[in-house]
N, CA, C and O atoms as CSV, one atom per row, in Angstrom:
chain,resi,resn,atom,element,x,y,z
A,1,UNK,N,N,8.477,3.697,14.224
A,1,UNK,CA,C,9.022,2.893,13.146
A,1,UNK,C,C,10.030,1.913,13.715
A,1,UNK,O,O,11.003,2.174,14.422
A,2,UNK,N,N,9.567,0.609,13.223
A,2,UNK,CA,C,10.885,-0.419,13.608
A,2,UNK,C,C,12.225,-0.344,12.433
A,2,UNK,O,O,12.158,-0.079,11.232
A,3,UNK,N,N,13.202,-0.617,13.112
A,3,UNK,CA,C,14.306,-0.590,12.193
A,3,UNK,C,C,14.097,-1.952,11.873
A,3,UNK,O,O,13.580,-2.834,12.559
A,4,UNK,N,N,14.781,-2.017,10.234
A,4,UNK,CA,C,14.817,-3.227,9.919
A,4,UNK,C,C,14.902,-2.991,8.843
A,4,UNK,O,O,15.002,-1.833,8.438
A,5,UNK,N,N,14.879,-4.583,7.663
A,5,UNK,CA,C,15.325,-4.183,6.242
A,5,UNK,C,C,14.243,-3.277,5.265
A,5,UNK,O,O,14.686,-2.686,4.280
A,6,UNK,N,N,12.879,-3.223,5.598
A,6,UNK,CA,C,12.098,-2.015,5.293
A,6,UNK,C,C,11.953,-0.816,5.406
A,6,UNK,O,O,11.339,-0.100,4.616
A,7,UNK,N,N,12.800,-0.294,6.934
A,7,UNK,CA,C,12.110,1.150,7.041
A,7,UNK,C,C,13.024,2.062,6.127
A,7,UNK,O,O,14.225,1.993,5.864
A,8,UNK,N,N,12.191,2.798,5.799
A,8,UNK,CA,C,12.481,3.608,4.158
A,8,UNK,C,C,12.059,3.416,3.654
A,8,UNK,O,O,11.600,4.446,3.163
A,9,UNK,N,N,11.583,2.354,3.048
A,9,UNK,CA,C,11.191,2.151,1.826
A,9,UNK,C,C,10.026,2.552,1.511
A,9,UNK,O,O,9.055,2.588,2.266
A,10,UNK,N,N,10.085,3.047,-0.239
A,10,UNK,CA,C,8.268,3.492,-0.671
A,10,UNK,C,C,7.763,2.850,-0.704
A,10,UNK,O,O,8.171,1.689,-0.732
A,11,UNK,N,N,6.509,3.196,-0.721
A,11,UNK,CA,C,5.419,1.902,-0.883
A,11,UNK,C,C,3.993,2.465,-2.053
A,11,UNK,O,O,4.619,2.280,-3.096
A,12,UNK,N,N,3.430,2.677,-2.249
A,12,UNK,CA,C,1.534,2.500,-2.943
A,12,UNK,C,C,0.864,2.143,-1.746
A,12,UNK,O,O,1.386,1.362,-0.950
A,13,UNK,N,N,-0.494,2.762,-1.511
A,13,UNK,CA,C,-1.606,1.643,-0.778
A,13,UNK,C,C,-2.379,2.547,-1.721
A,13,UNK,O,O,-2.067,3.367,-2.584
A,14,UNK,N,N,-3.935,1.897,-1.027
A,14,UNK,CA,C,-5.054,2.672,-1.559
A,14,UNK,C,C,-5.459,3.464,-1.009
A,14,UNK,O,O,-5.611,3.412,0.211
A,15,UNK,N,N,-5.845,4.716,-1.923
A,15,UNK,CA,C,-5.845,6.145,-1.917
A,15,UNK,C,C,-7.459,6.189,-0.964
A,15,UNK,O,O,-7.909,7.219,-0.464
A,16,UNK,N,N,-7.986,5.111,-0.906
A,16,UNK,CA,C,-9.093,4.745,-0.222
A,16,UNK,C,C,-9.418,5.264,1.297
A,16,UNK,O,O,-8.872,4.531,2.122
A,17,UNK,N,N,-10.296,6.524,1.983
A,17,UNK,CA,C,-10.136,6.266,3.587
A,17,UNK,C,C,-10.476,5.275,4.151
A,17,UNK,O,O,-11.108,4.282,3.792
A,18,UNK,N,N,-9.836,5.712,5.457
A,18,UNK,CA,C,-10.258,4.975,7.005
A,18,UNK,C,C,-11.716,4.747,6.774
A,18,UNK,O,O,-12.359,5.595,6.156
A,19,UNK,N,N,-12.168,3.885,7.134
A,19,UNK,CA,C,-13.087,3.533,7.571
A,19,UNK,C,C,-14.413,4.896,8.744
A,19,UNK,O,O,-14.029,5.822,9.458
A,20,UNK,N,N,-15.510,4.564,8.549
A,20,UNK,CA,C,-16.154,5.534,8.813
A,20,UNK,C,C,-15.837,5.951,11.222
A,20,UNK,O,O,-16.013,6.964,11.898
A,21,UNK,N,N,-15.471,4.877,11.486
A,21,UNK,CA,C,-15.331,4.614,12.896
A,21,UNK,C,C,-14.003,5.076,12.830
A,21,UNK,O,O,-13.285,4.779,13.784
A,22,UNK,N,N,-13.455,5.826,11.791
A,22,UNK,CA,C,-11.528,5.988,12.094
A,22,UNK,C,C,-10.635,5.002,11.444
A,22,UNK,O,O,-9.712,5.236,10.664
A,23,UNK,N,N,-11.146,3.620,11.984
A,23,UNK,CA,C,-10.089,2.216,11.936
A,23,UNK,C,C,-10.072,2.463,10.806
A,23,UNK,O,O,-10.627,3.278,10.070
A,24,UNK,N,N,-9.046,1.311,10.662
A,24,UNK,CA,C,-9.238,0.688,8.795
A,24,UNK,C,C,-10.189,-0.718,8.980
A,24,UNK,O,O,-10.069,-1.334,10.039
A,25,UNK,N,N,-10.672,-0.974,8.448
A,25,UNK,CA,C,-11.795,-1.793,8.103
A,25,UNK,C,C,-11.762,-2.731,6.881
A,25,UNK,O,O,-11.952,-2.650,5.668
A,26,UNK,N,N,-11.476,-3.531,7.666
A,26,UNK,CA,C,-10.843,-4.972,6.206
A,26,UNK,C,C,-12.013,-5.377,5.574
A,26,UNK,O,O,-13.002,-5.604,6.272
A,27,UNK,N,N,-12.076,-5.536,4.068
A,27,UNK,CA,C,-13.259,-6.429,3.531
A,27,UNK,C,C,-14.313,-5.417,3.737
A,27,UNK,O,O,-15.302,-6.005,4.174
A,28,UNK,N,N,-14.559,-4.014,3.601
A,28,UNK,CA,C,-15.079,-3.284,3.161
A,28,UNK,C,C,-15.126,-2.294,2.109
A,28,UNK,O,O,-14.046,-2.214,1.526
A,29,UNK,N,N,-16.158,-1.392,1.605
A,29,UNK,CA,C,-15.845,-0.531,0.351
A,29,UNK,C,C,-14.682,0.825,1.011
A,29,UNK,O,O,-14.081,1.648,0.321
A,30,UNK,N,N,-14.649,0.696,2.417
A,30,UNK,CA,C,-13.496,1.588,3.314
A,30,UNK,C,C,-12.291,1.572,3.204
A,30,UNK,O,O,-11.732,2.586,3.622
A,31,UNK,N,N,-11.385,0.450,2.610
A,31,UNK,CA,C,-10.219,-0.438,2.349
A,31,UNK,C,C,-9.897,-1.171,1.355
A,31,UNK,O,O,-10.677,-2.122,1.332
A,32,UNK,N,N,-9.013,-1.241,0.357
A,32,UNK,CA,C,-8.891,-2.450,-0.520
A,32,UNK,C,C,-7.520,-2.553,-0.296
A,32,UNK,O,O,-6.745,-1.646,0.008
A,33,UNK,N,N,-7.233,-4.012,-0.513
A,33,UNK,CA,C,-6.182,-4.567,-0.301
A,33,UNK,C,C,-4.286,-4.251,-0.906
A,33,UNK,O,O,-3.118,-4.614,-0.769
A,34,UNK,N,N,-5.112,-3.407,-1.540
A,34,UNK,CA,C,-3.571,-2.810,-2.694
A,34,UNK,C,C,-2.492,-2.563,-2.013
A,34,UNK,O,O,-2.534,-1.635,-1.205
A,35,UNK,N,N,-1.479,-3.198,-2.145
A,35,UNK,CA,C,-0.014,-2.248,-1.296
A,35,UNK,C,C,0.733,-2.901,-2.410
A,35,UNK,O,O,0.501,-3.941,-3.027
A,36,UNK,N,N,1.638,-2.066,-2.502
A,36,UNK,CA,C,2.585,-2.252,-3.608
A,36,UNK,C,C,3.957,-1.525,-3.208
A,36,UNK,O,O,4.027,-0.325,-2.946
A,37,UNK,N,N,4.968,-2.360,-3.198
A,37,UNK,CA,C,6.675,-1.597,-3.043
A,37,UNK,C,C,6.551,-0.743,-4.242
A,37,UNK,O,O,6.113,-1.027,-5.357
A,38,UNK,N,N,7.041,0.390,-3.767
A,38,UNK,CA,C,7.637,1.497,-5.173
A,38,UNK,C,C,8.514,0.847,-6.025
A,38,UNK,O,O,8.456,1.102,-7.228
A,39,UNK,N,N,9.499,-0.133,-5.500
A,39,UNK,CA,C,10.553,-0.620,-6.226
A,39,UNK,C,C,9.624,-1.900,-7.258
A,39,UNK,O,O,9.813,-2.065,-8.463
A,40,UNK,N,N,8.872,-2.490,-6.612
A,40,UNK,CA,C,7.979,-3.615,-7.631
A,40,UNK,C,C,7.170,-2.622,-8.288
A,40,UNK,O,O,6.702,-3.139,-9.303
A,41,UNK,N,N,6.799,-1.437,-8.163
A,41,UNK,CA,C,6.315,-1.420,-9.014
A,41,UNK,C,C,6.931,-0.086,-10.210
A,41,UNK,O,O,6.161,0.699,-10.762
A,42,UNK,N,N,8.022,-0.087,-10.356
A,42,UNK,CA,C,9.007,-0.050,-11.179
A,42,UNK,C,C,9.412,-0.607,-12.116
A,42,UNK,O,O,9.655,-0.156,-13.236
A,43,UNK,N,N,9.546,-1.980,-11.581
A,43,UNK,CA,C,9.746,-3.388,-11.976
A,43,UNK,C,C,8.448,-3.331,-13.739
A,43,UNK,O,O,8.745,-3.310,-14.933
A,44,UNK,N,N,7.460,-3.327,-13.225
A,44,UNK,CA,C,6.371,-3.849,-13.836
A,44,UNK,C,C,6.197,-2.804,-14.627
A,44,UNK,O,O,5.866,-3.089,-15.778
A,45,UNK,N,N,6.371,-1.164,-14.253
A,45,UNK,CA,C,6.311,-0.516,-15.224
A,45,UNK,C,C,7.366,-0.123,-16.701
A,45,UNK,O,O,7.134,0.413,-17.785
A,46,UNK,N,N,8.777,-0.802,-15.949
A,46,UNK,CA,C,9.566,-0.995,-16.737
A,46,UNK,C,C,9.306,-2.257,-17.969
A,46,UNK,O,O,9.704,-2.190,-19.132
A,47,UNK,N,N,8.594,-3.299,-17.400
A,47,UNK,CA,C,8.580,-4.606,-18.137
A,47,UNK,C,C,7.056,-4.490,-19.177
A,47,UNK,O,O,6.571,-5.489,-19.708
A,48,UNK,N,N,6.314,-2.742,-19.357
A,48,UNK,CA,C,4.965,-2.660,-19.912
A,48,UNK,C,C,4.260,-3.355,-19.648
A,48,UNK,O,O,3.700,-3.883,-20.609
A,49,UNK,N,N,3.703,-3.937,-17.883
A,49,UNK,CA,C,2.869,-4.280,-17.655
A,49,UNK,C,C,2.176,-3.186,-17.098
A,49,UNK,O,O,1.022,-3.327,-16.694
């Protein structure tokens, strides 16, 4: 982990695996793009989106 103004922080991704080779695998049904800060998405659940 690098120090910096992120480490700690929560995050969301998708609950989605690795890819069948291990990697992650961009632009496949292996990966979707979702990442979300815990704190944004706070935000949004506070505002009933």
């Amino acid at each position: 982990k690098k120090p910096g103004i992120n480490c700690g922080r929560s995050f969301f991704i998708c609950a989605r695996p690795l890819g069948k080779s291990g990697e992650k695998e961009k632009g496949t049904e292996w990966r979707c793009p979702t990442f979300i800060w815990s704190s944004d998405w706070k935000k949004s659940q506070s505002q009933g989106a």
